[in-house]
Every structure is written in structure tokens, then in C-alpha cells.
MARGU-33111 format. One record per residue (C-alpha): y negated, x, z negated; residue number from 1. Coordinates in steps of 0.2 Angstrom, whole numbers. Each point is the difference from the previous one (the first is absolute). Layout:
<recs>
[rec [Y,X,Z],NUM]
...
</recs>
This chain:
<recs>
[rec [-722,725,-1284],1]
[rec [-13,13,9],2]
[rec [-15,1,-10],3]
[rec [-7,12,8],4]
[rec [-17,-9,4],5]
[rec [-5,2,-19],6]
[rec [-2,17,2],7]
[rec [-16,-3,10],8]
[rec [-15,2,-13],9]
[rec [-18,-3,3],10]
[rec [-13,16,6],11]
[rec [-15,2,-2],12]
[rec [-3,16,11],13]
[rec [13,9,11],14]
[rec [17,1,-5],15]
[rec [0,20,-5],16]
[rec [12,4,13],17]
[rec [-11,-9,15],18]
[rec [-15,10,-8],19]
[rec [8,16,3],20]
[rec [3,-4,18],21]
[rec [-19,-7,1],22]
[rec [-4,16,-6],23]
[rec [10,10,9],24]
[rec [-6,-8,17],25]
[rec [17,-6,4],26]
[rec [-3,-20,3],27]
[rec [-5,-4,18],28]
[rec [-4,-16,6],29]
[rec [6,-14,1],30]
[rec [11,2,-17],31]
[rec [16,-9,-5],32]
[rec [4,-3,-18],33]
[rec [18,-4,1],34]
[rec [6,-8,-14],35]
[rec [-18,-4,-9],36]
[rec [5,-9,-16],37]
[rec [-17,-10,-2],38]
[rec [-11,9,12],39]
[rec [-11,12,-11],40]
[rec [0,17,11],41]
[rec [-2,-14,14],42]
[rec [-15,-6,-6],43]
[rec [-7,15,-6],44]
[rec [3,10,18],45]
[rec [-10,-16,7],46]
[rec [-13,5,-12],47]
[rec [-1,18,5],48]
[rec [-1,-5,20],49]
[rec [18,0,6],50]
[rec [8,-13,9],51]
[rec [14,-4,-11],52]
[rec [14,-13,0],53]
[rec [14,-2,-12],54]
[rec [17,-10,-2],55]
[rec [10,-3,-14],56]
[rec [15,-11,-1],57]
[rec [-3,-7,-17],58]
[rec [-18,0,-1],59]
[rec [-5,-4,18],60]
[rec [-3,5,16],61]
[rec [-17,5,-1],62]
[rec [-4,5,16],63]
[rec [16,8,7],64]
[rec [-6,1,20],65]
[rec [14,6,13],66]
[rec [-13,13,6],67]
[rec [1,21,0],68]
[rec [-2,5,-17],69]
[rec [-5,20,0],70]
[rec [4,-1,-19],71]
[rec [13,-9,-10],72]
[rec [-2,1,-17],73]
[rec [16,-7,-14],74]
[rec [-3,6,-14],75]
[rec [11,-3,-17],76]
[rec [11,-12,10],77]
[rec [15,10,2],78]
[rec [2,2,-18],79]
[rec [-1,-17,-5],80]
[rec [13,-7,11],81]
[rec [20,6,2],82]
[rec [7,12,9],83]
[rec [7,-13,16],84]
[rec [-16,-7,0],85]
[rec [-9,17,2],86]
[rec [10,4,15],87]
[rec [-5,-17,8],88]
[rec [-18,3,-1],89]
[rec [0,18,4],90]
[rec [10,-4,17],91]
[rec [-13,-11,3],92]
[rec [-16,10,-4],93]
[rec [9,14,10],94]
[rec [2,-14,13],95]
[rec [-18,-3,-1],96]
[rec [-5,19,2],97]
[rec [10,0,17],98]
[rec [-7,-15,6],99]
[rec [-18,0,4],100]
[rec [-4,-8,-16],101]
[rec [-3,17,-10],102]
[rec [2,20,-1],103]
[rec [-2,6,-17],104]
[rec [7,-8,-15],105]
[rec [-3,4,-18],106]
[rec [14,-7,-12],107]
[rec [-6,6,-17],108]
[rec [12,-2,-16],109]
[rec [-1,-1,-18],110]
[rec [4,19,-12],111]
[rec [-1,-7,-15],112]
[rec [14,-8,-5],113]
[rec [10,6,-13],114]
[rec [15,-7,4],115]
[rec [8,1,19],116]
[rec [-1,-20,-2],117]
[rec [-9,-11,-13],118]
[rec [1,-19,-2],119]
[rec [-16,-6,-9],120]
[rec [-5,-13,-11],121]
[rec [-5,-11,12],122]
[rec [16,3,9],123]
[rec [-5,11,16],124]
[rec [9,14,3],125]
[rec [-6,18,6],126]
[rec [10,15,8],127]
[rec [-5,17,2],128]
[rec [1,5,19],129]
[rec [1,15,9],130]
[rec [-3,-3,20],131]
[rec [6,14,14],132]
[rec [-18,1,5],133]
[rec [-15,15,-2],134]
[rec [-9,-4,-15],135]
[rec [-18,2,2],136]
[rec [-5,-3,-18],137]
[rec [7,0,-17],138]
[rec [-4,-4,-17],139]
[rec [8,-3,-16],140]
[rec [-5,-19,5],141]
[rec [4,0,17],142]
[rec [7,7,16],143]
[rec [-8,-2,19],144]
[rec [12,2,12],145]
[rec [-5,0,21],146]
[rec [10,-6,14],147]
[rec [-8,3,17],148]
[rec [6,-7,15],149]
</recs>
């Protein structure tokens, strides 16, 4: 069984890899949290002015809108789901891009694994992941990549 939605932990400020991109200037509005666990960087982007929606399949829909999206953010996803699963959504985020629904999209992945794939205690698994798109930040923690439409 997927347990992926236990991954999603509770924030109390940005998510360090949302920060960077706050920082960095890089989130236009509206924004798109793809894949928002429990809705922290949501909330905490509402706080700071944007106009932010977010879905997640386990935790909610938050406020996933079928509108144009000049930011999709999904970030630790990818690692916490298998590799089938990975393809799905990325055809669809790419979909999402080409439709009017978005243009650029920042999938950020973990870097600090040890292993290419753990299973933890409480029975999630994580997978490192390497994508075929520019990277625009890394870390030791982290890694930003950027797919533009």
C-alpha cells in the first residue's frame, strides 16, 4: 500500500526550497502547489500576499482551481512516490504547462538520502531522483529544478 501521504509534515514557515524561490523572485501569481501534503507553503504564501491554491490527493484539495497557474510548484513529491507514478504526474504537470493552466514549474527533490531508496519506520519509502531538466538550485538538502513552457 502507497503511504506516501505520511510524508507530508507540518511547517511553520516556508518549506526551505519555496523560500529560495520567494527569495530568488521566481514565484509569480497565482501559484500552484502541486502536490501540497497538508498545505503549509500554501498557507504561508497566502500570508505573504500571493494568491495560492493547492491540491493534494491524500490530504485534500485545497484549493486546486482550473485556472493559469504562472507558477507550479511540487516539491519533495517525486521522491516519495515510485518511479510509474513519477511519470504519470510529470505527463501531467507537463500537460498543465502546455495548456494555459501554467509556464513555469519548479519540481524540487530531496539530496539527502543515503541510500538511492530507504523504507522508514513508519513504512513510507523515499527514492533518490535525478530529472532531465536545468537545475536552478542545489543543496546538500535539496535540488530545484525548472520546466518552462
Amino acid at each position: 500500500m502507497n503511504k506516501s501521504y505520511l510524508t507530508a509534515i507540518k511547517r511553520k514557515k516556508l518549506s526551505a526550497p519555496v523560500q529560495w524561490l520567494f527569495k530568488s523572485g521566481l514565484i509569480k501569481d497565482p501559484v500552484l502547489d502541486y502536490g501540497c501534503g497538508k498545505g503549509d507553503d500554501v498557507k504561508h504564501l497566502r500570508e505573504l500576499g500571493f494568491n495560492a491554491h493547492g491540491f493534494d490527493p491524500y490530504w485534500g484539495p485545497h484549493s486546486f482551481l482550473w485556472q493559469k497557474y504562472p507558477t507550479i510548484l511540487c516539491t519533495y513529491v517525486f521522491n516519495a512516490i515510485k518511479e510509474e507514478e513519477r511519470e504519470k504526474e510529470l505527463s501531467f504537470l507537463n500537460w498543465m504547462l502546455e495548456a494555459p493552466w501554467g509556464k513555469k514549474l519548479y519540481i524540487t527533490v530531496r539530496r539527502d538520502l543515503k541510500q538511492n531508496y530507504i523504507k522508514t519506520k513508519r513504512g513510507t519509502e523515499q527514492w533518490m531522483v535525478y530529472l532531465d531538466y536545468p537545475i536552478i538550485h542545489e543543496t546538500s538538502s535539496y535540488c530545484i529544478y525548472e520546466v518552462t513552457r
